[in-house]
C-alpha positions as CSV (number, residue, x, y, z in Angstrom):
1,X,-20.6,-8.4,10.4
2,X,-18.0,-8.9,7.1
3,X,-17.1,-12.3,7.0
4,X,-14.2,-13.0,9.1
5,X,-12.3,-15.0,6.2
6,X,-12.5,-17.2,3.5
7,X,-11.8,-21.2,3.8
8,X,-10.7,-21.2,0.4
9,X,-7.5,-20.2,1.3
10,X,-7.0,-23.3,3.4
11,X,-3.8,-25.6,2.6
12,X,-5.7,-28.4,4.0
13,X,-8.7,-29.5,6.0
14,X,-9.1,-29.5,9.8
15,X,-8.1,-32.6,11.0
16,X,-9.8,-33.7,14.3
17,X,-8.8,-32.8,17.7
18,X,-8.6,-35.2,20.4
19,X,-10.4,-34.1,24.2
20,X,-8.8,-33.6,27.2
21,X,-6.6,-31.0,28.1
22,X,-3.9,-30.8,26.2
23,X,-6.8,-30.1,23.7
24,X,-8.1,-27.4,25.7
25,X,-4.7,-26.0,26.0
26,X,-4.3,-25.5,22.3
27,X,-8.3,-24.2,21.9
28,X,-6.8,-21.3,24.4
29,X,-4.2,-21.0,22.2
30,X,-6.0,-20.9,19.2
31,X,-8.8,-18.5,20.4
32,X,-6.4,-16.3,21.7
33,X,-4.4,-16.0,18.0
34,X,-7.2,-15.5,15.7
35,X,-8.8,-12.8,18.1
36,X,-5.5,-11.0,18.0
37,X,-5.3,-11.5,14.5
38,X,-8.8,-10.2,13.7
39,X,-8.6,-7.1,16.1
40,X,-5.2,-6.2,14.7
41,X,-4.8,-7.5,11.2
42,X,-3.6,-3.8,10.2
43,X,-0.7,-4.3,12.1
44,X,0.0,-7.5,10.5
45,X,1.2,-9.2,13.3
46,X,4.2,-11.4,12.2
47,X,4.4,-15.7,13.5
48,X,7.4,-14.9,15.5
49,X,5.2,-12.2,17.6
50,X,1.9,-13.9,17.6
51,X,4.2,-17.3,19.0
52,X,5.7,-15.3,21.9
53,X,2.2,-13.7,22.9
54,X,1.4,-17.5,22.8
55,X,4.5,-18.5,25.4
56,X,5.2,-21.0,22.3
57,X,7.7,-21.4,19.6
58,X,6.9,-20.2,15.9
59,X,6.6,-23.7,14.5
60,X,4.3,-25.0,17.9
61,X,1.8,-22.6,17.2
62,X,1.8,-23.1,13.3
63,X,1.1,-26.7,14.0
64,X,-1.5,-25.8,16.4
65,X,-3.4,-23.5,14.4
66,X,-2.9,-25.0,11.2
67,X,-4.4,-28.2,13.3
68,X,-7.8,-26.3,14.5
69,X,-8.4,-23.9,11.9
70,X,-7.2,-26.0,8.7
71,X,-4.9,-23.0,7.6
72,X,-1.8,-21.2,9.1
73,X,-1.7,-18.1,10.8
74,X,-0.5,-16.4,8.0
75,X,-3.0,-17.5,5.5
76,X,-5.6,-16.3,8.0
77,X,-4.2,-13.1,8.7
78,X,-4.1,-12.8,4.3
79,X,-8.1,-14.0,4.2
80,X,-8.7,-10.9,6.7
81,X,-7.3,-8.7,4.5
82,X,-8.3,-9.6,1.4
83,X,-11.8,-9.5,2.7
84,X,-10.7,-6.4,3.6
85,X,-10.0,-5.5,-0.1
86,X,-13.0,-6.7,-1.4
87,X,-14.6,-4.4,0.8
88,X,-13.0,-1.3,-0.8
89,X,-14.0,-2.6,-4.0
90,X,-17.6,-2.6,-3.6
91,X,-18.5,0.2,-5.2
92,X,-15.2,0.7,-7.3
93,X,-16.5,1.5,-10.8
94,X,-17.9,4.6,-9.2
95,X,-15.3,5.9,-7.1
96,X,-13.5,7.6,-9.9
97,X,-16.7,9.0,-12.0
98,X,-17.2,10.3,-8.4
99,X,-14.4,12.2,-8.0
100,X,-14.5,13.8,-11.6
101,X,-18.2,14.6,-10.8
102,X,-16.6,16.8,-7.6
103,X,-14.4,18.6,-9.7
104,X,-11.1,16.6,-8.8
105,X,-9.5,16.5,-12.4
106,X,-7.9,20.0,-11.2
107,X,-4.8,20.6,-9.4
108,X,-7.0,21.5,-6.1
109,X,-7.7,18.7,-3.5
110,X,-6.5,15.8,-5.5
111,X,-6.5,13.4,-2.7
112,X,-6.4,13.4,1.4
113,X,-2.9,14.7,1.5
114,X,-3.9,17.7,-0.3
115,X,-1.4,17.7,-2.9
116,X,-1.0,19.7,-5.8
117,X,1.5,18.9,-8.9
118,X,3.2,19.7,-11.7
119,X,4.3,17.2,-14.7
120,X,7.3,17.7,-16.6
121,X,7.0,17.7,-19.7
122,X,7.6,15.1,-22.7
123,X,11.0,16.9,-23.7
124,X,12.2,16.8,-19.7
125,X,11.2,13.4,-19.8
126,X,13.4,12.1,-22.9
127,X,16.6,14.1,-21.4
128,X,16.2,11.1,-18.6
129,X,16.8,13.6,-16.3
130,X,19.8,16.2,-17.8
131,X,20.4,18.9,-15.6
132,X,17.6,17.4,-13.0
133,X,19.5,17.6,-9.4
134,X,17.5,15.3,-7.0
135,X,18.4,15.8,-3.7
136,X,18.0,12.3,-1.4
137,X,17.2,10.9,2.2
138,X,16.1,7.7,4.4
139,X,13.9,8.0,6.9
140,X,11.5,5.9,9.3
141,X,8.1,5.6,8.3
142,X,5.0,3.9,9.4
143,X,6.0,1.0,6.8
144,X,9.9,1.2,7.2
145,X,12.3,3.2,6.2
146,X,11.7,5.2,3.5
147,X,13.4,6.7,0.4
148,X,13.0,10.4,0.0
149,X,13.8,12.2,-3.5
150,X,12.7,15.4,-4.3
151,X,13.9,18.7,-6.7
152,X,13.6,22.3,-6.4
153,X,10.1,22.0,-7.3
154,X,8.8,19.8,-4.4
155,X,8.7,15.8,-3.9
156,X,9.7,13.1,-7.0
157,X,10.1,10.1,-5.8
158,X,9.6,8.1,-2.8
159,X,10.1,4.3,-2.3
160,X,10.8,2.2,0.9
161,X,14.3,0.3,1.7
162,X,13.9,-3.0,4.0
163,X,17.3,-3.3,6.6
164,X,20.1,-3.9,3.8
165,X,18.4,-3.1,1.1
166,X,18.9,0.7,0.6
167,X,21.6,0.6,-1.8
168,X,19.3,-1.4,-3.8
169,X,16.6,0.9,-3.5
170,X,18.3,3.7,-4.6
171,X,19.6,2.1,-7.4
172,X,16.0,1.5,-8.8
173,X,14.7,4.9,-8.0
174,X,17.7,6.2,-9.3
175,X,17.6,4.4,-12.3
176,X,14.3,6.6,-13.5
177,X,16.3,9.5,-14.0
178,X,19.6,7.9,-14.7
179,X,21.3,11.4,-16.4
180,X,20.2,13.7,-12.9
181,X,22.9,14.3,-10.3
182,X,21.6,13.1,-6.8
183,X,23.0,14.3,-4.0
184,X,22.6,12.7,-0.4
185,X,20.8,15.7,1.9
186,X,19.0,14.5,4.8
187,X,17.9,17.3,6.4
188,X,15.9,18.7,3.1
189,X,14.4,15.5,2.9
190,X,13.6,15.3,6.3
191,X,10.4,17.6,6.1
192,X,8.5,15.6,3.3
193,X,9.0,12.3,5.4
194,X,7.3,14.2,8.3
195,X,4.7,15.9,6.2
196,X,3.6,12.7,4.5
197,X,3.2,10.4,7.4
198,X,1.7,13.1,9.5
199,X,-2.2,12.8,8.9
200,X,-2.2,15.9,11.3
201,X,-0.4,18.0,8.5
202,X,-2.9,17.3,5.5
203,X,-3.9,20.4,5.2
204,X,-6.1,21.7,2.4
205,X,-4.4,25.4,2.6
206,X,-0.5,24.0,2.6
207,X,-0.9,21.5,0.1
208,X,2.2,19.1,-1.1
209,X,4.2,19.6,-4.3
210,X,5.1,16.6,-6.4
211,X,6.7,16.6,-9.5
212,X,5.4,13.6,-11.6
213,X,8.5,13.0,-14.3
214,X,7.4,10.0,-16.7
215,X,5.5,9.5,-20.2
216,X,2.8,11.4,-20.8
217,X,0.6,7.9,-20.7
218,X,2.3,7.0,-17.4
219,X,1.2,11.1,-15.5
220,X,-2.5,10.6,-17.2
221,X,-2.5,7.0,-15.3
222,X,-0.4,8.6,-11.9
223,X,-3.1,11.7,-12.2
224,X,-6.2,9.5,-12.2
225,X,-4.6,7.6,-9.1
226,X,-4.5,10.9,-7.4
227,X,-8.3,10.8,-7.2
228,X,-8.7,7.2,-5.5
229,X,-10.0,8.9,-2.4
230,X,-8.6,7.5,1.0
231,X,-10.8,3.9,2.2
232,X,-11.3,3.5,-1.5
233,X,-10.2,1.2,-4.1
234,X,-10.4,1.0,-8.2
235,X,-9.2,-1.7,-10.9
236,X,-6.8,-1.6,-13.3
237,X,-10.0,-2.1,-15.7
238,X,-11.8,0.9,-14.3
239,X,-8.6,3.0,-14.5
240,X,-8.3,2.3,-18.4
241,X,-11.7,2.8,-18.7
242,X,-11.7,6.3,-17.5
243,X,-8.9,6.9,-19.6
244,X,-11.1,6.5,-22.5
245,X,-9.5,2.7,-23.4
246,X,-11.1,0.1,-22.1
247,X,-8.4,-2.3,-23.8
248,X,-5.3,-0.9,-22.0
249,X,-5.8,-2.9,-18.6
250,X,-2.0,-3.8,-18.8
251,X,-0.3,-0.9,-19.8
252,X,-2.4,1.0,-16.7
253,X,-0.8,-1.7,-14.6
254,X,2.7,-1.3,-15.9
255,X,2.5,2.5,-15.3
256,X,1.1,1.8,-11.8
257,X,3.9,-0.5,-10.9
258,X,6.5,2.3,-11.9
259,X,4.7,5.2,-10.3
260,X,7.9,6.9,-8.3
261,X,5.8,8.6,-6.1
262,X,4.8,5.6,-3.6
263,X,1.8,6.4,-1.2
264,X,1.7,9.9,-1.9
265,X,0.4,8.9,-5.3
266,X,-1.6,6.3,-4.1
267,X,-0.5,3.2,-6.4
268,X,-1.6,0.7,-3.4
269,X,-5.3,1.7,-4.0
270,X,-5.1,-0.4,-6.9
271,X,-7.2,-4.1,-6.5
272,X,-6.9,-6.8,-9.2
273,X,-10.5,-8.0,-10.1
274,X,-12.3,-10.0,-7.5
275,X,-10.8,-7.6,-4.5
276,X,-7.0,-9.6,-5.3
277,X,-4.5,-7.2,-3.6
278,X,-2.6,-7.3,-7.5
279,X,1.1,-6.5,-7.1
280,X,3.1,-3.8,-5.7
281,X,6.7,-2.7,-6.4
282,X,7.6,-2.8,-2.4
283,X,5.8,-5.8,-1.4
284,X,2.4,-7.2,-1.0
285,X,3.4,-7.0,2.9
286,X,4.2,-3.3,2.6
287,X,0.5,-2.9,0.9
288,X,-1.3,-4.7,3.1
289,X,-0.2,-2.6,6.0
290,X,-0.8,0.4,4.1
291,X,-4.5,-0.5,3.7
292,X,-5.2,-1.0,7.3
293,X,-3.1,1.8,8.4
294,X,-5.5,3.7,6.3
295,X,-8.0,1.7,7.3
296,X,-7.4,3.0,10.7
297,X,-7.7,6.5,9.8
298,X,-10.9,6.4,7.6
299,X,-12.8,3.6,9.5
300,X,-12.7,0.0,10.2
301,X,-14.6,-2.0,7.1
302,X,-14.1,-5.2,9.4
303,X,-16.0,-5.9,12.8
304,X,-13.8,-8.2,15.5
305,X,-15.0,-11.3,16.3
């Protein structure tokens, strides 16, 4: 069994708990949270909801937890996961000398959702985007709505807008290309929401076209993401490794964290050392949930308690 989670995360020690039943009571209460949270840590489970499957109120059950277990519900549910992480990183220097060895540096199957793509090139890339039109969507997703931007040529961008935030979000994927003309056209972004989020339409002989517009350093990084197979993780480190400089840790990452192709291109497979989740552009939340969503669909690393 993977060890549940780590203490170290603790804010403080458990302080002792006095018997009777009110004590009782709050064991119940306690049990009851960290199995929910240990079953269904992909889901991460937010205090508010974990509180009303308790019949109490947010800050009764962070007391009580933090009281028993010496951590709050949240730092618990972030120890599963990063346990989680570590997992995927187990045997992450070999997962991309793996994929090479299988013939994935081609175009083929690049990664679970089948995609195939096509880089613009360095001169398309210093117009920032002249004569580029970008057509543009929201759309739900299994991680909130998302931002859906694509050309002609297939799928470009796609980025994820929290309630009140889409303006926002569109500014910053907009901001990429900032000489295209976008133009708002849900119904022909409609399809690549459904496709992407539809594990039932990864399908080897209909495979997804993304256009990767960036530096040439940035497409060689976004490329060797593309072969991060699904229930996998690299490092940064590896990453510059493979790309032949072992020095370039931080430029990898800054190319990662501008990768406009969210998900698709698989940015969120990306660990810091020691199985930390690292950053990512749409929220550490966001990747967490990603993870055990995929998780879910390649097999559970973690056994419930």
């Amino acid at each position: 069994m993977t060890k549940p989670f780590d203490l170290s995360v603790a804010a403080s020690k458990p302080q002792p708990v006095s018997v009777g039943t009110e004590a009782a009571e709050h064991y119940k209460v306690v049990r009851q949270t960290l199995k929910r949270i240990t079953q269904d840590w992909r889901e991460q489970p937010t205090l508010e909801q974990l509180a009303n499957e308790a019949g109490l109120q947010p800050i009764q059950l962070q007391r009580v937890f933090s009281r028993w277990a010496g951590l709050t519900p949240k730092q618990f549910l972030q120890a599963i996961t990063l346990d989680h992480a570590k997992a995927l990183l187990r045997d992450s220097a070999s997962v991309l000398d793996a994929s090479y060895d299988v013939g994935l540096s081609g175009s083929s199957r690049l990664h679970d959702l089948f995609v195939t793509h096509e880089a613009m090139t360095p001169g398309d890339y210093r117009s920032r985007g002249a004569g580029l039109d970008i057509l543009y969507g929201f759309h739900p997703s299994p991680f909130g709505q998302v931002l859906i931007m694509a050309t002609g040529k297939g799928l470009a961008g796609l980025g994820f807008a929290d309630p009140g935030e889409e303006e926002t979000a569109l500014e910053d994927m907009c901001s990429r290309w900032p000489a295209a003309r976008f133009v708002q056209d849900q119904n022909r972004t409609e399809p690549y929401a459904r496709r992407v989020f539809s594990p039932q339409k990864w399908q080897q002989d209909q495979p997804l076209n993304i256009v990767m517009i960036g530096t040439d350093f940035e497409i060689r990084v976004w490329q060797t993401l593309l072969k991060i197979p699904m229930g996998k993780a690299t490092t940064y480190s590896d990453i510059a490794a493979k790309l032949g400089n072992p020095k370039a840790s931080r430029a990898v990452g800054t190319a990662v964290g501008r990768n406009p192709i969210s998900f698709v291109v698989p940015c969120h497979r990306v660990l810091a050392k020691g199985g930390k989740l690292g950053g990512y552009h749409w929220g550490l939340t966001r990747k967490r949930a990603i993870l055990g969503w995929e998780s879910g669909l390649s097999g559970p690393v973690l056994e419930c308690i």
